[in-house]
N, C-alpha and C positions, 0 to 999 in steps of 0.2 A: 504493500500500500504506500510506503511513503516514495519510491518510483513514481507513482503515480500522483500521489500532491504533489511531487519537484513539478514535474510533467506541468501540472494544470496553475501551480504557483508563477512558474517561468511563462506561460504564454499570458496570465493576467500580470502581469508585471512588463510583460512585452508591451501589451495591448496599451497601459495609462503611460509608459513614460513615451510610449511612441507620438502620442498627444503633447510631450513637453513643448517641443518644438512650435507647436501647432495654435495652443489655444492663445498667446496675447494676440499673434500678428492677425489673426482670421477675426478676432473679436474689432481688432481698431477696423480691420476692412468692412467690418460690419456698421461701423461708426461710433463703437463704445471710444468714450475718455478713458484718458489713464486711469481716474479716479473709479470707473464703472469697472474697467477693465480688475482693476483690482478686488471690486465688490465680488465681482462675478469667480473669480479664482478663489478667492475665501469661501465662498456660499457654499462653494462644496463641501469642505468643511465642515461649515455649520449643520448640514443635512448629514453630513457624516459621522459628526458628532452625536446628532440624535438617534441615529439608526447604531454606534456604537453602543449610547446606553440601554437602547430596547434590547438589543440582539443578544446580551451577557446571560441573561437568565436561562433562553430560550435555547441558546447551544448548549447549555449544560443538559436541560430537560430530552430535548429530539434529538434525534439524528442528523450530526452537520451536514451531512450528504444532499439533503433538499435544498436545502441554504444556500448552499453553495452553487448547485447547478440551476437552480430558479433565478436565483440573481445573477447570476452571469447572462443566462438567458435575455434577459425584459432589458437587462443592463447592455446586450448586443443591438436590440431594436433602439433603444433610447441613443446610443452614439451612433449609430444610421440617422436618428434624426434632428439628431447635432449638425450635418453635413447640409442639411436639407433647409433649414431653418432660411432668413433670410434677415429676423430680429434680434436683437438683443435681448429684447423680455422672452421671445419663445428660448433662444440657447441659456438665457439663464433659470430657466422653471428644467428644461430638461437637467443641466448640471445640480440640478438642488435634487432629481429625481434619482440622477444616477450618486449621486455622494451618499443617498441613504440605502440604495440597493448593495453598494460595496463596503458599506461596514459589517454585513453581515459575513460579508467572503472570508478577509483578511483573518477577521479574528479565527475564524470555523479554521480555516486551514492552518494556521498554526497551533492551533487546542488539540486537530487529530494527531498534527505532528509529534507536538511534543506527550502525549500519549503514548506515544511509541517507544520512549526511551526510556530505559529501567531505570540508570544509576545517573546522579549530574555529568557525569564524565563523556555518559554517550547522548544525553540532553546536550551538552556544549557543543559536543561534535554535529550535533542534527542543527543546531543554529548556525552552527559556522557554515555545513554544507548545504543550509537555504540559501544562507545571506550569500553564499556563490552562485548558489539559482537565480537570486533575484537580481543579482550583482551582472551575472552572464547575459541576464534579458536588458539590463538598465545601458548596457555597452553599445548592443545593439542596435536597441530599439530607437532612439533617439535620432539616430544618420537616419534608419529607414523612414519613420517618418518627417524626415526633412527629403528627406529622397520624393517619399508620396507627396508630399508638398508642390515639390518642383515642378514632378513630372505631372501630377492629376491636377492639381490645385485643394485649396484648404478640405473644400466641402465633400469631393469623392473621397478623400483619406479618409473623413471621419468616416464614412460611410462602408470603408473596407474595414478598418478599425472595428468597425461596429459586428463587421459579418464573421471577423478573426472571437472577440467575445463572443458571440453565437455558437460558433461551432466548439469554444471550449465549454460553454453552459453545457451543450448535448455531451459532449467528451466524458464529465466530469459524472452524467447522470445517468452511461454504462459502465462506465469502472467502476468508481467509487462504493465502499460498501456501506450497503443501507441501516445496519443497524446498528446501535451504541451498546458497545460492552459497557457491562457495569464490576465496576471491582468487587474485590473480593469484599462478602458484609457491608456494601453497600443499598441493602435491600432495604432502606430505612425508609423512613416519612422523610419528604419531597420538601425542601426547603425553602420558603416563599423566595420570589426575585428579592426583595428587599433586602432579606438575611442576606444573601447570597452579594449582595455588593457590596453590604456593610462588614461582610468579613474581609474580605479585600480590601477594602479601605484601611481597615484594623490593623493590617498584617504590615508592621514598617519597617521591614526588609524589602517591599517593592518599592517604598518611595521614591529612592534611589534610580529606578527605571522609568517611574514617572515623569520626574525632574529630568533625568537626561532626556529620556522621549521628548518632552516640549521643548527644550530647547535645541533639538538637532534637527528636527519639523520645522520650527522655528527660521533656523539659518536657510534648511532648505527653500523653504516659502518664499523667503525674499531671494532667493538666488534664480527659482523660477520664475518671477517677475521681472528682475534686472537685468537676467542675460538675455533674453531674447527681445527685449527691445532696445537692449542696448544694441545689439547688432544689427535694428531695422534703423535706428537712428545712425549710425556711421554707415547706411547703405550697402554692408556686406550682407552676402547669396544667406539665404536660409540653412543654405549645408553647411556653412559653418556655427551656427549653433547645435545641428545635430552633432557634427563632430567635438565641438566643446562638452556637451553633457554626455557623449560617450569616453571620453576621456577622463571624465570623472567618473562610470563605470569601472573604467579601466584601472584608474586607482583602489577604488574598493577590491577589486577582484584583487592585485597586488597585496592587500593589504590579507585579505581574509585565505591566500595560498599557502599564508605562514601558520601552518597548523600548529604549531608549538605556543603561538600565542593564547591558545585555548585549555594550556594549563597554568595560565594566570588567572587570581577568581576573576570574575567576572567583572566586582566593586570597582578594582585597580583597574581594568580594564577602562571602567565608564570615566572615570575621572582620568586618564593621560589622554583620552580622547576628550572627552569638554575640555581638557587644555590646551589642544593644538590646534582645536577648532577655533576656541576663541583667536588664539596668535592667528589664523590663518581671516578670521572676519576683522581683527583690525588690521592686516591689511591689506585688504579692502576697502576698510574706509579711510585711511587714511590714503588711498590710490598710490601703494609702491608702485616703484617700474620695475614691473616683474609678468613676466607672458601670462596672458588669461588663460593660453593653456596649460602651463605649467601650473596655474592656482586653481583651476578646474580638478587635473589631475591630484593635487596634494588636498585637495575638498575631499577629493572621492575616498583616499585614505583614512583621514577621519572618519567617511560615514561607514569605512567597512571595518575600522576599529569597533565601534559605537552600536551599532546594531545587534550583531551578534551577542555582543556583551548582554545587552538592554532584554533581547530574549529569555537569555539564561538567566538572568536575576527571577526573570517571571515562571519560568520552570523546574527552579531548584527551589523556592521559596514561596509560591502558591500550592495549595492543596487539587491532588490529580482532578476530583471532583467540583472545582471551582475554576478549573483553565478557562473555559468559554469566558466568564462573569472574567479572572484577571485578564483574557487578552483583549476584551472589548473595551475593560475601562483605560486600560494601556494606551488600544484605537481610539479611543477619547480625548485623552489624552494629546496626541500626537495630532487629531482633528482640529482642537484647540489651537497647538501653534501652525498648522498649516492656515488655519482661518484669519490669525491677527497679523500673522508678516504678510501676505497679500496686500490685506486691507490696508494697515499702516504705511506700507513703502508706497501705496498709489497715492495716498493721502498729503504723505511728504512730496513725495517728485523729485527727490536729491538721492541720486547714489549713496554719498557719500556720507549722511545722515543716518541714510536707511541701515545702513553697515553697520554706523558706530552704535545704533542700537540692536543691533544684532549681539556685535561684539559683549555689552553688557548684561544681556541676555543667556549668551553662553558663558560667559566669565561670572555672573551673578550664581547660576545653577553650579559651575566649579566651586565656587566659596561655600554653596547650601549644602553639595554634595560632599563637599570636605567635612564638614562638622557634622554631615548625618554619619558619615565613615567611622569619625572616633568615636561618637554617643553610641552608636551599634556594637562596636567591638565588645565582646564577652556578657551581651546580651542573648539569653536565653533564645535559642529559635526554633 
C-alpha cells in the first residue's frame, strides 16, 4: 500500500505545484490587482483551513480511501473549470471550492502512511521517503506547467491539470484499500470530534510542528507571490519561473538524499532548519547580489530539511488512533500561513518589506521553538 500512496501522493503534488507557475500571471490576464491577486491565493487557504478542521474527526472515524478519491475526483472537474472561467469572482468561488476539497487529501494520505510504520525509526524513514515523492513531483512539475503555459496558454493547462487530478481520483479509488484497520483493543466507545482535537491540542510535543509548519507555509506563500510576478515584471519567458521553482525542488530532493540526517531527532532537525531559513529570507529582503537561482535552490534545502522533520514530530508523538485529527490540524495549521503571506505581500507591494516580515516570522518561530526545546527536555511523554 504505501507504493501506492507515493504513487497517488506524487501525481497530486504534480498536479498543485504545476499550477505554481500559472495562477498570478492568468489571474492579472484576467484583470485581478495585485491586491485581488493576493486575496485570491490566500482564499484557498482559508477554504483549506476549514475543510482541514472538518476533515480531522472524520478520517479517524471512515475509511480514508473515499476521501481521498472523491476529492481528487470533483477537485479534477473544478481545475477544468479554473481554465474555463473568464472572471475573477467565478476562478475565485472555484479556488475557495477546490482548497476545501484538498484538505481532506493531504491529511488522509499521510494518516495511512504513517500507519504503516511500526517503530519512529521506520516512521522517519517513511517521511523522508515522501518528502522525496513530493520533493521528485515539486522538481518537475513547475517547468511543465510553465511549458503548458507557453505552449497551450493559461486556460487549456488548467484544464489538462484538471483531467491529470481526475484520473488520479479514479487511480486512487481501484487501488486503494477500502477498509480501516482498527488496532489492537481499540474496540472502545467512538470519541466525539471534539475530544479528539482537544487531545491534540493537549499533546505539546506537536507544538513544535505546528510553529514550524506556519512558519515554513508562511515563507513559502510569499515566495509564491513574489517570484512569478516578479518575473512578468522584468518581462522574462514564463519558463523561467518554472525553472526557478524546480530548482528549488531540486534543492529539497538534495537535501532529503542525505538519509543519515534522519537519525537526528526530528526537534534538532526543525530548529537548524527555521535557522537557515530565516538567514536565507533576510536575504531577501535585504536584496543581496546573489543568483535567484542559487537562493531558489538553497530555499528548497531548507524546505527538504523542514518537512520531513515537521512529519515525524507528528508520528512519533501523536497517538496511532488520533493521526487523521493531528494531521489535519497540522493542515490547519500550515493553511493558516499559506493564507496570510499571500494576502499580506499583495497588500504591501514591496519585495523587500514582504521579506523582512517573512524573515521575523521564521526567526520569531526559531526563538519560540528554542524555549519550547529546553521546557520539553525531561518532560514526561
Amino acid at each position: 500500500m504505501r507504493m501506492l500512496l507515493f504513487v497517488i501522493l506524487f501525481l497530486v503534488s504534480f498536479d498543485m505545484h504545476a499550477q505554481t507557475p500559472l495562477l498570478a500571471p492568468y489571474m492579472h490576464v484576467l484583470g485581478a490587482s495585485a491586491a485581488m491577486i493576493g486575496f485570491i491565493l490566500g482564499a484557498y487557504g482559508i477554504s483549506n483551513l476549514t475543510g482541514n478542521l472538518i476533515a480531522g474527526p472524520f478520517l479517524d472515524r471512515f475509511p480514508k480511501k473515499w476521501f481521498i478519491a472523491c476529492s481528487l475526483i470533483i477537485s479534477g472537474f473544478i481545475l477544468t473549470g479554473q481554465g474555463i472561467v473568464t472572471q475573477t469572482e467565478a476562478f475565485l468561488v472555484l479556488r475557495l471550492l477546490l482548497g476545501f476539497l484538498m484538505a481532506f487529501v493531504s491529511p488522509a494520505c499521510f494518516a495511512m502512511l504513517g500507519e504503516t510504520g511500526r517503530t519512529r525509526s521506520e516512521q522517519g524513514e517513511l517521511m523522508a521517503k515522501n518528502g522525496m515523492v513530493l520533493t521528485a513531483a515539486a522538481v518537475v512539475s513547475p517547468a511543465v506547467g510553465s511549458f503548458l503555459g507557453v505552449q497551450f496558454g493559461y486556460g487549456p493547462s488548467f484544464v489538462i491539470l484538471g483531467a491529470i487530478m481526475w484520473v488520479t481520483g479514479v487511480f486512487a479509488l481501484i487501488v486503494l484499500p477500502g477498509g480501516r484497520k482498527k488496532a489492537e483493543g481499540e474496540e472502545q466507545a467512538i470519541r466525539p470530534a471534539s475530544l479528539k482535537l482537544t487531545s491534540v491540542l493537549e499533546n505539546r510535543y506537536l507544538y513544535l510542528a505546528f510553529l514550524g509548519g506556519f512558519a515554513l507555509m508562511y515563507a513559502q506563500g510569499t515566495i509564491i507571490y513574489e517570484i512569478p510576478l516578479y518575473i512578468q515584471r522584468e518581462n522574462l519567458s514564463l519558463s523561467v519561473t518554472g525553472i526557478l521553482f524546480s530548482l528549488k525542488g531540486l534543492g529539497a530532493m538534495a537535501t532529503l538524499s542525505q538519509f543519515w540526517l534522519a537519525r537526528i531527532a526530528p526537534e534538532e532537525r526543525t530548529l537548524v532548519g527555521l535557522g537557515l531559513l530565516s538567514v536565507m529570507m533576510y536575504m531577501f529582503a535585504i536584496g543581496l547580489d546573489l543568483s535567484l537561482y542559487i537562493s531558489m535552490f538553497l530555499l528548497g534545502s531548507c524546505v527538504g530539511l523542514l518537512f520531513p522533520a515537521l512529519s515525524t514530530i507528528l508520528t512519533v508523538h501523536a497517538p496511532r488512533e488520533l493521526y487523521g485529527s493531528a494531521f489535519s490540524i497540522y493542515s490547519a495549521v500550515l493553511s493558516v500561513g499559506a493564507i496570510l503571506a499571500p494576502i499580506v505581500a499583495g497588500l504591501i507591494g514591496n519585495w523587500h518589506h514582504s521579506f523582512f516580515i517573512v524573515f521575523f516570522v521564521t526567526g520569531g518561530a526559531l526563538v519560540l521553538g528554542g524555549f519550547h526545546r529546553i521546557a520539553m527536555r525531561g518532560a514526561p511523554n
